[in-house]
Kinemage of the C-alpha trace (Angstrom):
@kinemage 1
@onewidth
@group {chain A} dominant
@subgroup {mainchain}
@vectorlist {calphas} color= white
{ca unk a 1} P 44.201 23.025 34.871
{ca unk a 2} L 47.265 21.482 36.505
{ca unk a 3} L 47.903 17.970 36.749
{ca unk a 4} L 46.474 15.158 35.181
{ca unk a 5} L 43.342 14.134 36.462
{ca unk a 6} L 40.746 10.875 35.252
{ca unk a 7} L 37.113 11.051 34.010
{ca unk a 8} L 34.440 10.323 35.817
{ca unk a 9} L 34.951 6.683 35.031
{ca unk a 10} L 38.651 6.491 35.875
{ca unk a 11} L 40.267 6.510 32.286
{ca unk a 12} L 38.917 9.820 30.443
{ca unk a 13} L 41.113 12.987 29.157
{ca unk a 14} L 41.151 15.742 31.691
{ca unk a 15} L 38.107 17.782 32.122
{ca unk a 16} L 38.429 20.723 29.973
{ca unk a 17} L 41.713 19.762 29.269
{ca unk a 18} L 43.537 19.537 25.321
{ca unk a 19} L 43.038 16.827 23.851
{ca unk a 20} L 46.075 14.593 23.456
{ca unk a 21} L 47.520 14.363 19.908
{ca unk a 22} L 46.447 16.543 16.902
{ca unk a 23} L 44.846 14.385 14.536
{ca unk a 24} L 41.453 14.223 13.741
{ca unk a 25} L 39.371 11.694 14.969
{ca unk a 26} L 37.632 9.291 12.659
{ca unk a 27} L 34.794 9.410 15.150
{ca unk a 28} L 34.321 13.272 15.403
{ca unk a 29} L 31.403 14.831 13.938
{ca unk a 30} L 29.451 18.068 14.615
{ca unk a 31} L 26.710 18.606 16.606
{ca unk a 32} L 23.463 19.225 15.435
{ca unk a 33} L 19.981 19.302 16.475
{ca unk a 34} L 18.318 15.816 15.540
{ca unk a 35} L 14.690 14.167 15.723
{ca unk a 36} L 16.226 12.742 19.013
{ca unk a 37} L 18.028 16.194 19.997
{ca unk a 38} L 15.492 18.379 18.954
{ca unk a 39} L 13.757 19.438 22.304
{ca unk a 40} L 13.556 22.876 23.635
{ca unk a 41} L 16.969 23.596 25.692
{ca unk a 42} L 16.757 23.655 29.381
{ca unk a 43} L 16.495 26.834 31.314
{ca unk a 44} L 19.729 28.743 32.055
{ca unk a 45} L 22.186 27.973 33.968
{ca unk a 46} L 21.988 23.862 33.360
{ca unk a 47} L 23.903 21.670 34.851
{ca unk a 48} L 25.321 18.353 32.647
{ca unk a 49} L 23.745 15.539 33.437
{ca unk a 50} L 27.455 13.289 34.372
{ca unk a 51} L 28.058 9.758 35.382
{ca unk a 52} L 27.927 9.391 39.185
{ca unk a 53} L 31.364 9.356 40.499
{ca unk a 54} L 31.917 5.233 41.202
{ca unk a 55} L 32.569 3.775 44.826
{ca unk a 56} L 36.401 3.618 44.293
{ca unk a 57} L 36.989 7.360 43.767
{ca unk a 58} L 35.003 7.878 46.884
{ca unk a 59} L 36.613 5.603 48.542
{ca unk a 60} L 40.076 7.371 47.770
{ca unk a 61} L 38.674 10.781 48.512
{ca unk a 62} L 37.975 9.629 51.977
{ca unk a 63} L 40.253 7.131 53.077
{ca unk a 64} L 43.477 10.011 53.700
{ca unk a 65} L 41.391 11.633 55.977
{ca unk a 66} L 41.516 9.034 58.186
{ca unk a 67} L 44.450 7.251 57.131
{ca unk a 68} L 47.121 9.680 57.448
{ca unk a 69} L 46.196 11.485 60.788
{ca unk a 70} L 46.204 8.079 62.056
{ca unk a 71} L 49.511 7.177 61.089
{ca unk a 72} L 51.178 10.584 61.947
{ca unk a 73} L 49.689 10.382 65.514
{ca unk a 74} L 50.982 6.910 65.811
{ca unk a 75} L 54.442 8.022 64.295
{ca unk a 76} L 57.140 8.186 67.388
{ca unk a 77} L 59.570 11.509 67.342
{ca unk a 78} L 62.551 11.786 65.192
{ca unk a 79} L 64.344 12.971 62.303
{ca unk a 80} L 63.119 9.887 60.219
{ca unk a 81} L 59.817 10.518 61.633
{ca unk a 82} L 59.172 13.942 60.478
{ca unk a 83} L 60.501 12.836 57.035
{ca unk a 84} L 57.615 9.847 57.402
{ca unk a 85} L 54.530 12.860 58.537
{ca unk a 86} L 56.039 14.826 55.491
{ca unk a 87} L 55.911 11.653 52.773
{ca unk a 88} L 52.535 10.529 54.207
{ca unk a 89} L 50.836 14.057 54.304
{ca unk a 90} L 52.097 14.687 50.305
{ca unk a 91} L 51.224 11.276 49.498
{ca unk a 92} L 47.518 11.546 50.728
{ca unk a 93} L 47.027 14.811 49.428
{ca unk a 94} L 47.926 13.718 45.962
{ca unk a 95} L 45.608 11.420 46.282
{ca unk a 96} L 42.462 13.605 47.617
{ca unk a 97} L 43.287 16.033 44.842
{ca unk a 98} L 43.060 13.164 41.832
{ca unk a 99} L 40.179 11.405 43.556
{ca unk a 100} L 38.923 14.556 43.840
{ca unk a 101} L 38.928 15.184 40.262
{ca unk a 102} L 36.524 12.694 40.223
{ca unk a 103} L 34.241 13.089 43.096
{ca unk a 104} L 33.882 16.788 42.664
{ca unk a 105} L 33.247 17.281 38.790
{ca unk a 106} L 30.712 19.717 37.435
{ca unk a 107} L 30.067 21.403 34.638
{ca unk a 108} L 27.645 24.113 34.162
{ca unk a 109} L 26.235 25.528 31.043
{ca unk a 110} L 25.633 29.807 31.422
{ca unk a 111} L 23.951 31.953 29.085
{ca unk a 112} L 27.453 33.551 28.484
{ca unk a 113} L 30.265 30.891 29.576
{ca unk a 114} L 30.825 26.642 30.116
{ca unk a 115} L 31.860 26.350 33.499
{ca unk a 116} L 33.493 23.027 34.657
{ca unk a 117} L 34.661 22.265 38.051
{ca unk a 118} L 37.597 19.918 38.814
{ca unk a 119} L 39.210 19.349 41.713
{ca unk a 120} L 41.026 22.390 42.715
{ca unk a 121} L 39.831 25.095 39.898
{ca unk a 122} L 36.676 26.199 38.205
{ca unk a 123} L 37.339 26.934 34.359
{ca unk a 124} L 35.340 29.110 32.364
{ca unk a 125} L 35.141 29.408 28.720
{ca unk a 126} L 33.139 32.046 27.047
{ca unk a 127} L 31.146 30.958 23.814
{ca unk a 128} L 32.462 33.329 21.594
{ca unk a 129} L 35.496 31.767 21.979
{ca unk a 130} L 34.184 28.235 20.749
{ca unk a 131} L 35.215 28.009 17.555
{ca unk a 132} L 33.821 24.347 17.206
{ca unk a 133} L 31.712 21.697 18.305
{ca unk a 134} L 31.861 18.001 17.995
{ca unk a 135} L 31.128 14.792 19.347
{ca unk a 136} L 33.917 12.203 20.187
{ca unk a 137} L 33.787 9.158 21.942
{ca unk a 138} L 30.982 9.574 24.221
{ca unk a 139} L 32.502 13.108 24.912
{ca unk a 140} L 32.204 16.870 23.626
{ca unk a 141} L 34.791 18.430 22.421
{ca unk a 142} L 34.889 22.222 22.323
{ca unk a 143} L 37.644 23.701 19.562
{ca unk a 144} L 38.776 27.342 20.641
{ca unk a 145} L 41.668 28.162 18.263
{ca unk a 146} L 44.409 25.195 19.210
{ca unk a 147} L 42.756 24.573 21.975
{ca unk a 148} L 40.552 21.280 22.451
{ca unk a 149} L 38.577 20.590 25.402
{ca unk a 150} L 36.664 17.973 26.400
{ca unk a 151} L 33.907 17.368 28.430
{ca unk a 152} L 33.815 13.798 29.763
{ca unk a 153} L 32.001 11.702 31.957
{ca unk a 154} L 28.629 12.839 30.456
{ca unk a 155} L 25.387 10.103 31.335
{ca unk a 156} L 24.844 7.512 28.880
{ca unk a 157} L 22.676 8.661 26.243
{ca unk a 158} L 22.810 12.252 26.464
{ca unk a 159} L 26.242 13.409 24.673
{ca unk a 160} L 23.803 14.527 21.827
{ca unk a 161} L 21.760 16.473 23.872
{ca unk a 162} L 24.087 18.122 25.844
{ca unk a 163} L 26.113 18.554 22.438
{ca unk a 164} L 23.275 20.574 20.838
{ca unk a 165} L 22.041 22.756 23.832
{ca unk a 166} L 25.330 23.921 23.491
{ca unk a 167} L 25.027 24.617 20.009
{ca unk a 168} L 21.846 26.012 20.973
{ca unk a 169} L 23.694 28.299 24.002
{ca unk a 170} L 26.400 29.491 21.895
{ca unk a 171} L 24.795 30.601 19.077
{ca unk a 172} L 22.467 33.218 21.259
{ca unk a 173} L 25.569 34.404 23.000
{ca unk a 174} L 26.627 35.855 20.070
{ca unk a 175} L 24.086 38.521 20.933
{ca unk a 176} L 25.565 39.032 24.252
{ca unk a 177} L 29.081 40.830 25.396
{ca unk a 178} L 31.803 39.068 26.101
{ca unk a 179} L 32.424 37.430 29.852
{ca unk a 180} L 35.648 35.679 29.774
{ca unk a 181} L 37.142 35.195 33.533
{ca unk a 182} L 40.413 33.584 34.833
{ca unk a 183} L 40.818 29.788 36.497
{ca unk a 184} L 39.413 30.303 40.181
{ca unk a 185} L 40.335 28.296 43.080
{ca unk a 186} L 37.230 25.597 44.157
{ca unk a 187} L 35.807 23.699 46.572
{ca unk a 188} L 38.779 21.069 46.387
{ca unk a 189} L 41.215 23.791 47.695
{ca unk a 190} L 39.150 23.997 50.564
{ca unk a 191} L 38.778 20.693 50.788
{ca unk a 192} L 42.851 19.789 50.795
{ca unk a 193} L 43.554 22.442 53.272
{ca unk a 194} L 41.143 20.630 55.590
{ca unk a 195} L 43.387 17.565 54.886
{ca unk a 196} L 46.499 19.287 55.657
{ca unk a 197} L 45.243 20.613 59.088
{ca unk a 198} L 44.352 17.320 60.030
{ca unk a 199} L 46.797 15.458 59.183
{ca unk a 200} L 49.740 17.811 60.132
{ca unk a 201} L 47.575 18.667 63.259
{ca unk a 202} L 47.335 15.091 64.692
{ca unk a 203} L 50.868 14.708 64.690
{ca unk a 204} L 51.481 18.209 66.677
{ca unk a 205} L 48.749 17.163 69.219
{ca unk a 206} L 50.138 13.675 69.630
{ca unk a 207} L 53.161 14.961 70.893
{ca unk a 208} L 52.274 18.606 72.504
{ca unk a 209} L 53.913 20.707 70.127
{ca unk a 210} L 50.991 23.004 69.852
């Protein structure tokens, strides 16, 4: 995944990103099925319950679309001015891609892979490659050789569930063949393009270039 991107409540680790640092944590510990975890798993594919994405990152995801085509209509030709459409446009779409991080999350549990969906790319991980799984923080964290990732943002109150119906999931895959498959572009890429045309568009219609 490229870039840093925030949880789902602004100040999380990367989705499905490593870990910073390679200590343990004093708060890590395995995930097992308790009396309060202990329910039958969910039918296949589930999605993780997460946190709602809060006003602000909304708020961000939205406001270049109509900030920036406004300013590059208003922008007057000239050499400083196309420097001005080209800082605004990179500037907003910075921003729609980290807001994005936020407003777009997912993650998906498979009978064969965790899928999680940031802002530009959908990861997969199959789960014979999980080597480990613990609880941290509020957060799962999914060892695969040096790898950590971490799944953040999960709803109050159900990091131990979602913890052990992925114990649950991996352990049956074992019985399954292998699906591993490469970071694909998502929804965000679509989404950022649509910025770009907009906000490079407004200035070329403003002034009858196109």
């Amino acid at each position: 995944m490229s870039g840093q991107l925030v949880g789902a409540d602004g100040s999380r680790v990367p989705p499905m990103g490593n870990r910073p640092g390679g200590a343990e944590d004093a708060s890590a510990r395995p995930a097992h099925l308790t009396g309060d975890t202990a329910e039958q798993p969910p039918p296949l594919p589930w999605q993780v319950p997460l946190d709602p994405a809060p006003w602000w990152a909304w708020a961000l995801f939205v406001l270049p679309f109509l900030a920036v085509p406004t300013l590059n209509s208003w922008l007057w030709m000239g050499a400083r001015d196309f420097l001005a459409v080209g800082l605004f446009t990179l500037i907003g779409a910075s921003v729609v891609r980290v807001a994005g991080g936020v407003v777009l999350y997912r993650v998906e549990i498979t009978a064969t892979a965790l899928k999680a969906r940031t802002s530009l790319l959908v990861r997969s991980l199959a789960w014979q490659d999980v080597d480990d799984i613990e609880i941290v923080d509020g957060s799962v964290v999914l060892t695969s050789g040096k790898d950590e990732n971490e799944i953040n943002g999960i709803a109050e109150g159900r990091t131990a569930y979602v913890a052990a119906v992925m114990q649950t999931v991996r352990a049956d895959a074992d019985a399954l063949p292998v699906r591993r498959s490469r970071p694909r572009p998502g929804i965000g890429v679509v989404v950022v393009l649509l910025y770009l045309v907009l906000s490079v568009g407004a200035f070329l219609l403003r002034w009858h270039l196109v």
